[in-house]
N, C-alpha and C positions, 0 to 999 in steps of 0.2 A: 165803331170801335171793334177791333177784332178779337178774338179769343182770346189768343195769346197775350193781348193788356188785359183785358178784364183780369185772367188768372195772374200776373204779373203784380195788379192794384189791389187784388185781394191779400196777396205776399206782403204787400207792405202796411196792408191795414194792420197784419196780425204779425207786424215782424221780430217782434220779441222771440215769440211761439215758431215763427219763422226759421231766425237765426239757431234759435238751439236746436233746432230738429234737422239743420241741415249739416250743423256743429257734428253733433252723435255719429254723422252719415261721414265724413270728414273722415273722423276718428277710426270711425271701422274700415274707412277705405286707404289709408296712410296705412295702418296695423297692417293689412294684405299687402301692399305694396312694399313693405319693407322687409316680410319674411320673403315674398319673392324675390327682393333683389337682394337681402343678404345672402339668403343661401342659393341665389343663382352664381353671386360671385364667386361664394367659396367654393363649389361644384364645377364651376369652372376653372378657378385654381389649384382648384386638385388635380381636376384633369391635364390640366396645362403642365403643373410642375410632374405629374407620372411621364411628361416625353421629355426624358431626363438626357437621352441619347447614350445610353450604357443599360443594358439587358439584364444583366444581375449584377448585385451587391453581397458579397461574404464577407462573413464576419463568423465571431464565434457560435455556439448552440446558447440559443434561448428564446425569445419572444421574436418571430419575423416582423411582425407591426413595431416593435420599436427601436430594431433597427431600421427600419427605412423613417420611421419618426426622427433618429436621432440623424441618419445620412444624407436623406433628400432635405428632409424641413430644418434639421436641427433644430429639432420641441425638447427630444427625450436623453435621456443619460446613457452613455452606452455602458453596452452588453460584457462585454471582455475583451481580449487583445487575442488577436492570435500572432504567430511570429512569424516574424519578417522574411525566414526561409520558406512559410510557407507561400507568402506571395510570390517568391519567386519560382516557384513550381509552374505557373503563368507564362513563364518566360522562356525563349526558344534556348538553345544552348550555347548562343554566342552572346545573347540577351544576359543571362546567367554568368556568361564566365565575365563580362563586361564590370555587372553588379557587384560582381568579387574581387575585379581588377580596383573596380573604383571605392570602394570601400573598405575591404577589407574584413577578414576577422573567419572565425572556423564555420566551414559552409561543408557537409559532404559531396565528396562527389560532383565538382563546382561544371565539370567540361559537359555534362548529361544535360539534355535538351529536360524540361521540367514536363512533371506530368500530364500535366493539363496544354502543354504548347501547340497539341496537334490539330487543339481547337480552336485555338486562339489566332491563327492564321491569316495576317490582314486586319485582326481588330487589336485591342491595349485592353491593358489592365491598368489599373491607377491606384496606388495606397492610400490614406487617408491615416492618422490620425488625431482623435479627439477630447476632448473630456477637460479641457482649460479655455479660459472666457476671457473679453479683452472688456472692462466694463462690465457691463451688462450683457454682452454679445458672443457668441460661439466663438472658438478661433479653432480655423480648421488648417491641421499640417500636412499637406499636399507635397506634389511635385509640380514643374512649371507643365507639365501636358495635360493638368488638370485646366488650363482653359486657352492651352494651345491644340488639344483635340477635342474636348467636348463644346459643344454646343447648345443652341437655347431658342425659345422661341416653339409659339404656337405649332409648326412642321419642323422646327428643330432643324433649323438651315440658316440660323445667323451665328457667325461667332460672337465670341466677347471681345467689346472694342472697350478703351478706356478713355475718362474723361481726360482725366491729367495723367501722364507716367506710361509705366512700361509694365509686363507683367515679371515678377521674380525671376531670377536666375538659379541653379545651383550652387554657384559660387561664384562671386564676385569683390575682385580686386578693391573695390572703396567697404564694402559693408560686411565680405566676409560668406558665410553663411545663412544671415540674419536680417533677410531681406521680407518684404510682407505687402501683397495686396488689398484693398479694404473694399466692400461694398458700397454704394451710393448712400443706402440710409445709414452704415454706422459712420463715413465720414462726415454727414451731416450733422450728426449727432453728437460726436465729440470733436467735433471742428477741426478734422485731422486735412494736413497738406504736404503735399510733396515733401521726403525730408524730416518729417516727426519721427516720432520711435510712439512705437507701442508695448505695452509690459500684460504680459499675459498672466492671469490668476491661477493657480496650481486646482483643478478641480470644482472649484466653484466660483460664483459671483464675489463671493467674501472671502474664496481662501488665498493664502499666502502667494504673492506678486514675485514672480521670478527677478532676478535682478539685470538681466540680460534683457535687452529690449528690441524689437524689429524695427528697420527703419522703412518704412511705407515707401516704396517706389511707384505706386498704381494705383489708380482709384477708379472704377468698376463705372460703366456708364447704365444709368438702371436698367434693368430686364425684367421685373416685376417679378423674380423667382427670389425664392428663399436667399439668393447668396447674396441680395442685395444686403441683408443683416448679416453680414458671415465677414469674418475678420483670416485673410488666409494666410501663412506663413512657409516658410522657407522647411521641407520635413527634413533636412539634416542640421539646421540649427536646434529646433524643437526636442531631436532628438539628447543635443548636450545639454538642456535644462535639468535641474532640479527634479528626481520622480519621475525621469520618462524612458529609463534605463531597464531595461526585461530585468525583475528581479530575478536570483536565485530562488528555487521553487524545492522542499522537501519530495524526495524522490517517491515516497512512496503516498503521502498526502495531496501531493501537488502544490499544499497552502506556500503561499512568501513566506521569504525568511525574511524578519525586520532588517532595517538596513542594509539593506544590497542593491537598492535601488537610485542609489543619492545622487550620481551620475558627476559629471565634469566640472558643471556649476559650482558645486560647491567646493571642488578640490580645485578652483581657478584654472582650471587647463581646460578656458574656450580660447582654441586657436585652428588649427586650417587640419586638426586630425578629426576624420568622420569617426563616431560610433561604429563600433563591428559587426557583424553581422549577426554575430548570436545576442548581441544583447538588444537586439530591436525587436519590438512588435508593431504593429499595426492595428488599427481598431474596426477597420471596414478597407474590401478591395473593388471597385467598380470594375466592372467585365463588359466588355464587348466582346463576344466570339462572331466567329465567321459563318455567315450561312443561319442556318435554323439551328444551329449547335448549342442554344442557349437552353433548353429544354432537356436533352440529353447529358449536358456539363451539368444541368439544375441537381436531376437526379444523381448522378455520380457524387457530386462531391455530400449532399445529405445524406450520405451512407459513411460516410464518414462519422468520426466520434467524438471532432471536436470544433467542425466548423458547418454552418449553414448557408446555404445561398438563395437567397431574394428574390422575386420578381417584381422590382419597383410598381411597375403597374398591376400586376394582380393583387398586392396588398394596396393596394388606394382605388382601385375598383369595388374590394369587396368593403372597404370602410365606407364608401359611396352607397353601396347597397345595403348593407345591413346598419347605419348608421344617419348619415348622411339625409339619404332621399325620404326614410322615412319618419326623419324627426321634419324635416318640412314640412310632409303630407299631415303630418300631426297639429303644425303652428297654422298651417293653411286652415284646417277644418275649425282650429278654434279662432282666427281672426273673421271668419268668414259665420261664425256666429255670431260675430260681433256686430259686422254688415246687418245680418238677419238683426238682431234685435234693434239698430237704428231702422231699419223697414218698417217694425212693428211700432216704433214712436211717431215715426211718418203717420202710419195711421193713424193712431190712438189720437195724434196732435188735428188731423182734418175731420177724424168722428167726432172728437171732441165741440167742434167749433162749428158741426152742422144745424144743431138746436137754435144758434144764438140767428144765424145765416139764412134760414127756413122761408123769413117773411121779404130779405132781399131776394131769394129765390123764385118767389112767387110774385112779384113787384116784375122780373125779368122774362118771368114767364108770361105775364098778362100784356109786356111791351110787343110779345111775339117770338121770344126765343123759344125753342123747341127744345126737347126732351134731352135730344141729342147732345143739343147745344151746353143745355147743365151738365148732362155727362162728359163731355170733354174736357167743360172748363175746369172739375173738379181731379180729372185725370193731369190737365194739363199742368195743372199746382203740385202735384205729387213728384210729376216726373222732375218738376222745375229743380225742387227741394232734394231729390234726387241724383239728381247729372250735376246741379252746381256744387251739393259739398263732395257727391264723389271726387269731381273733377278738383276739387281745392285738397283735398285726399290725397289724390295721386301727386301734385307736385310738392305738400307737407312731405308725404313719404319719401319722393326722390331727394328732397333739400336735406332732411335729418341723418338720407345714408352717407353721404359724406361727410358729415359732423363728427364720424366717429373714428375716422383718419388717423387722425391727433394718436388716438389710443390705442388702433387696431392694427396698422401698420407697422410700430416696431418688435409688434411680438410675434407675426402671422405675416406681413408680407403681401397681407391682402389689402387692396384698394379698391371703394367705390365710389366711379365717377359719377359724376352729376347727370342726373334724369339720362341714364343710360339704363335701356330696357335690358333686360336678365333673364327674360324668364316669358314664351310666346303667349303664357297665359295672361298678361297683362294686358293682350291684345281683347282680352274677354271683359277686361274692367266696364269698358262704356255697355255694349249689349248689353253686361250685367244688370246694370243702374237704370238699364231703360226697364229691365223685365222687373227689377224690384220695386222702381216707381210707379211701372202700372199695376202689380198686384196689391203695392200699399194701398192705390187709390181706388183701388177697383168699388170695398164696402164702400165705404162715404161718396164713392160716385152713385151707387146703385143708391144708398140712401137720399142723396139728394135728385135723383131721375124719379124718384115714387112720392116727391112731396106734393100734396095735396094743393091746387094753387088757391082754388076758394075759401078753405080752412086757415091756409094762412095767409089772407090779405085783411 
């Protein structure tokens, strides 16, 4: 009989004492396995979602982490609006006199190439606005070059292709103005199809439902980014809603004047006339400039006094570093006590059981096993106890991170696949389990290598 049965027969003489002691080792090895791959996923979908494929996001002055919270992820509530002639400052001067021919309303100075156009040479600007929910979910009012120019994807080189449909128009002869693409998870989610209409919530989950509705022509094939949750609309429909109208503002307060904001909706005049130009805002502008110009445009327009501009990826780098990486390193050191203290029941469980073991010890010593021989077998039980509940660790931990799908996916956008490694440290799990098995075993080996064989036969 070889080592490895003898230590194997001895596991199941004692396998009550056995199973719990490999149970404990389980436990602590699933706990590691799961802060590494949750937070390897989410570290990488952060990463992932900062190659957004647009350099800066402006919007008004306030907190830069929540507008790109509210822009890239749509977590956060936005900041304030700035107005719609300042977006077109973006715009070259045929761009501008275009945006005036087709909308209309008081713009100065409409034929002047815009401030900022000498940067923008060869890249877009994109409007965006926010702040009304379709359900449960953002609804974001765009233009159709929001996902006829941007792109997605790990290097940011795939476009957006759709399951079902088309992507929105500006206007079109069946729906109007009032057309709307949906994400994979919200049309999953409220069983939306070709053809529905959607009613967007005035400001919140719960506030008042516009009575004008989008009719879904597109439905989003997933990309694993945030706009899988993101509900997108038509932004000159959006603008003739209920509330979406640039209030009138006290000249020397700046505060709104009540009711100046009530817009088309309520005065029934949605039909084929766009909002003007002074009464629109916007609530974030995505930028691409040309060249390394994005650094340059960064600091320019922060000198300004009422609007700020973003570095998508410098804010979700520094949230990565100061947030992020080292609440991991924190859950790592305490799961990994956890490890430690099933090591030390490994012991406690084989010191424990040397007393009773003593006189088989010495029964196998007088057959002719050597010194060595007990020293192994008692190592070799430790490591058994060791590597098998680690190993049952590691796939509790991969099988639970997908469990939480269900719940973590419509609010984050974040998905963990099944026993997919996250994180190279996982690659240290087994060496681990070998060095923790031998130093659990180490005493109770030494103490069974020094038993007397004559004293106890």
């Amino acid at each position: 009989m070889n080592l490895l049965s003898i230590a194997l027969r001895n596991l199941r003489y004692r396998k009550l004492a056995s199973f719990l002691t490999a149970l404990s080792m389980a436990l602590g090895v699933a706990l590691v396995v799961l802060v590494l791959t949750i937070s390897g996923v989410i570290e990488k979908s952060l990463e992932k979602t900062s190659n957004v494929g647009y350099n800066l996001i402006v919007g008004a002055k306030g907190s830069p982490l929540q507008l790109v919270f509210n822009t890239v992820f749509f977590l956060s509530q936005p900041v304030e609006n700035v107005p719609y002639s300042y977006y077109m400052e973006y715009l070259p001067a045929d761009g501008r006199q275009k945006e005036h021919q087709r909308i209309g309303g008081e713009l100065k100075e409409p034929q002047r190439a815009g401030l900022y156009s000498f940067l923008m040479q060869g890249g877009f600007a994109i409007p965006l606005c926010m702040g009304d929910y379709v359900d449960e979910y953002r609804c974001i009012a765009t233009t159709p070059d929001y996902f006829d120019l941007l792109k997605h994807g790990d290097l940011n080189d795939q476009d957006y292709r759709f399951s079902h449909g088309r992507n929105f128009v500006d206007y079109s002869p069946e729906h109007g103005f009032f057309e709307a693409v949906v994400g994979s998870q919200v049309a999953k989610a409220l069983g939306l199809k070709l053809g529905d209409e959607i009613f967007a919530s005035h400001g919140a989950e719960s506030g008042q439902q516009h009575g004008q509705g989008f009719s879904v022509v597109g439905i989003l094939e997933p990309t694993g980014s945030p706009n899988d949750r993101g509900a997108f609309v038509n932004i000159e429909g959006f603008y003739l809603l209920e509330g979406h109208v640039a209030p009138e503002r006290d000249e020397e307060s700046g505060l709104e004047k009540k009711g100046t904001a009530q817009g088309p909706e309520r005065d029934g005049q949605l039909s084929q006339v766009r909002l003007p130009i002074h009464k629109r805002e916007v609530t974030a502008i995505l930028l691409k400039p040309n060249g390394f110009a994005a650094m340059s445009m960064e600091k320019q327009i922060n000198k300004t006094k009422f609007a700020q501009a973003v570095s998508p990826i410098g804010q979700i780098e520094g949230l990565l570093g100061v947030f992020v990486r080292p609440l991991r390193w924190a859950l790592l050191a305490l799961t990994s006590l956890v490890v430690i203290v099933s090591a030390i029941s490994i012991l406690v469980s084989i010191y424990n059981s040397m007393n009773d073991r003593k006189k088989d010890i010495a029964v196998m010593r007088a057959l002719g096993a050597s010194r060595d021989h007990i020293l192994m077998i008692i190592l070799l039980e430790s490591l058994l106890i060791a590597i098998l509940g680690g190993l049952v660790g590691w796939f509790v931990g991969h099988a639970l991170g997908p469990l939480s799908n269900a719940w973590t996916m419509p609010t984050t956008g974040v998905r963990i696949d099944w026993f997919a490694v996250q994180s190279r440290w996982e690659l240290w799990i087994v060496p681990g389990l070998v060095l923790v098995g031998a130093l659990a075993g180490a005493i109770p080996a030494m103490v069974a290598y020094r038993t007397p064989v004559a004293k106890n036969l």
